[in-house]
C-alpha positions, 0 to 999 in steps of 0.5 A: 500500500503506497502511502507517504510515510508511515509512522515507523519510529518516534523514539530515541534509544540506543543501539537500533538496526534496521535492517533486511536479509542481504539476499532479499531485501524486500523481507525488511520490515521496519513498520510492523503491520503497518501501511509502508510508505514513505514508500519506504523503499527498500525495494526489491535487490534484482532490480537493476537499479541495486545491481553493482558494477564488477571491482574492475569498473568501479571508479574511485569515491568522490570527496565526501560532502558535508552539509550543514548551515555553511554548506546546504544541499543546493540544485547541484546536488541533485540528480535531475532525470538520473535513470535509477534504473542503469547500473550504478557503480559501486563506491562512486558517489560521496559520502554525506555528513551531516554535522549542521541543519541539513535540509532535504528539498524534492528532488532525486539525491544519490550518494555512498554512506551518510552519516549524521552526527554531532559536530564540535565547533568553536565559537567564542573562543569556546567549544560547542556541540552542534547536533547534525540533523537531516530533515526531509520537507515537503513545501506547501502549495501555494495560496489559492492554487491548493485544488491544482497542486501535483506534491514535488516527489523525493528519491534519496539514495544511501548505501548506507544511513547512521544516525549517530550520538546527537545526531537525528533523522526527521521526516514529517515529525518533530521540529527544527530551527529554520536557518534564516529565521531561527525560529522553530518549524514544526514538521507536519506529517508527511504527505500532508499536501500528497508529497511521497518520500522514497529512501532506497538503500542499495549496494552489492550483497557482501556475503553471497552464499554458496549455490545449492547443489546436488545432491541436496547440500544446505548453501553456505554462507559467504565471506563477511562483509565489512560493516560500516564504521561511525564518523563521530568526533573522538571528544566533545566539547567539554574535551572528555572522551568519546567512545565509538559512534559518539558515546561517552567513553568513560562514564558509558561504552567503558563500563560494558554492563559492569554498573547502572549508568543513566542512558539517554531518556533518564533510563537508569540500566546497563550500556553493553559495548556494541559488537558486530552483526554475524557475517557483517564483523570483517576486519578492514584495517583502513577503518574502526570497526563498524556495528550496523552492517551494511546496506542499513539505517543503523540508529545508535546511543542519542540519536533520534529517527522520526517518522511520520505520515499522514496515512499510517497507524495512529500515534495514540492508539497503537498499544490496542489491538482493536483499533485499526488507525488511520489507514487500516479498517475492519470489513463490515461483511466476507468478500467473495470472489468476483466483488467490487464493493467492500462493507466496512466498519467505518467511514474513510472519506478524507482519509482514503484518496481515489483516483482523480485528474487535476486541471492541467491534466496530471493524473493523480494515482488513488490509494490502493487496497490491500486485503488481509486475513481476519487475524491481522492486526494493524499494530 
């Protein structure tokens, strides 16, 4: 079911992976039994679009860019009428870090590994944390022109997503200081003005297995692949220490579950050191070790990720099994082969969009309809 985002994650907490099957990515599932979209793309592998050139084609990694309040994504920045669909290179786009306000205009975005993280500057004559934050907007339309508004679309490609200590991930949630104004915009759900958000994750499976062969021998699995390392600063402002992705050495990764320490939220539990994820652990002495794998959105120690949609489970109500939120109804009555109408047990006008032709001709495409068995739940 396409929808514009649905409400994923809304939390802060240590250590989350989001991660599919290296051989099928399609078995990712970050919101579970919910109507995925953003659409959510993390699509399928056999596209040619996920395929990798051999080693011997693949080019050299383009200087990283960072992006923050001096160096915003700007046109440049685009890929413009890039076919996703022709082969792309391996390690030949630039790694995106984000240690500043980084915001996300419509449009498609290609690069390697991004990184979110919290920079240290100096201002005054004295160190200051500044959180990286990568928000993705969806402009209003225009007044008086909202009957008539086709929602600019955005395409942002990532080998890989790491938001690190400090570092937050927005899309349709929570807020964030406008950089001219400096006042705090709050960010409505998205697709609030129809707008659709598509993040792919891509790149070449690391570990292929052994093919079966006969007679019956179970496959293999391949060599490990080499997880992507944290770009965290190694002190912060106050000049302490920094373990692995940002997390403070001394007072947390250090203790590896050997005393209560106070975790992001006020949660007084045990830090356990990070380890690597099975057949993701391979040693690459040119970088630190790295904990979230590949090919994955990794949400690490103080980071936030926050998604929400305007189609999608309700935030309030998820916790009952009952309830259906926004997207989801109950059937009213059976649904036999060969019918059109479906009975349902309430109202969804306003919330369930059909098919429609705007004024300058552009085609609206309506929600789709997905069945599922009596014993799912929404939540």
């Amino acid at each position: 079911m396409r929808r514009a985002i649905t409400r994923c994650l809304q939390t802060i907490m240590p250590h989350m992976l989001m991660r599919g099957w290296r051989s099928d990515i399609r078995r990712l599932r970050p919101c579970y039994g919910t109507a995925v979209g953003m659409v959510l793309a993390f699509a399928i592998l056999g596209l040619p679009c996920f395929w990798t050139a051999p080693a011997a084609a693949q080019g050299v990694k383009p200087t990283e860019r960072h992006c923050n309040e001096e160096q915003p994504l700007s046109p440049s920045d685009r890929q413009g009428d890039l076919d996703m669909s022709v082969r792309q290179p391996a390690g030949t786009q630039p790694d995106l870090i984000v240690d500043g306000l980084c915001i996300v205009q419509p449009g498609k975005y290609l690069f390697g590994d991004v990184h979110i993280v919290e920079d240290i500057q100096v201002i005054g004559g004295k160190p200051v944390a500044r959180p990286g934050v990568l928000v993705f907007v969806e402009p209003e339309p225009e007044a008086g022109k909202e009957k008539d508004y086709v929602a600019p679309s955005t395409e942002f490609w990532a080998e890989s997503i790491l938001i690190e200590a400090g570092g937050s991930m927005l899309a349709g949630a929570g807020s964030y200081k406008h950089p001219t104004s400096n006042q705090p915009v709050e960010l409505k759900p998205f697709g609030t003005y129809g707008a659709e958000l598509t993040i792919v994750l891509y790149g070449e499976d690391q570990s292929p297995p052994t093919p079966f062969e006969k007679p019956a021998t179970w496959p293999k699995p391949g060599p490990a692949g080499k997880a992507v390392a944290c770009r965290s600063p190694t002190k912060d402002a106050d000049g302490k220490a920094l373990g692995p992705c940002g997390i403070p050495e001394e007072d947390v990764w250090n203790t590896n579950g050997s005393r209560v320490v106070t975790l992001p939220g006020g949660v007084e539990d045990r830090f356990y050191q990070y380890g690597g994820l099975y057949l993701d652990s391979a040693p690459d002495p040119k970088t630190p070790a790295g904990y979230f794998g590949y090919k994955s959105i990794g949400l690490s120690y103080r980071g936030t990720l926050q998604l929400h949609g305007k189609k999608g489970t309700s935030l309030a109500d998820d916790a009952k099994k009952a309830y259906s939120g926004s997207s989801w109804v109950r059937l009213a009555d059976d649904v036999k082969p060969g019918d059109d109408t479906l009975k349902l047990d309430r109202k969804v006008k306003g919330d369930w969009q059909g098919k429609s032709v705007a004024n300058d001709g552009s085609l609206h495409i309506g929600d789709e309809i997905v069945l599922t068995t009596t014993d799912y739940f929404a939540t």
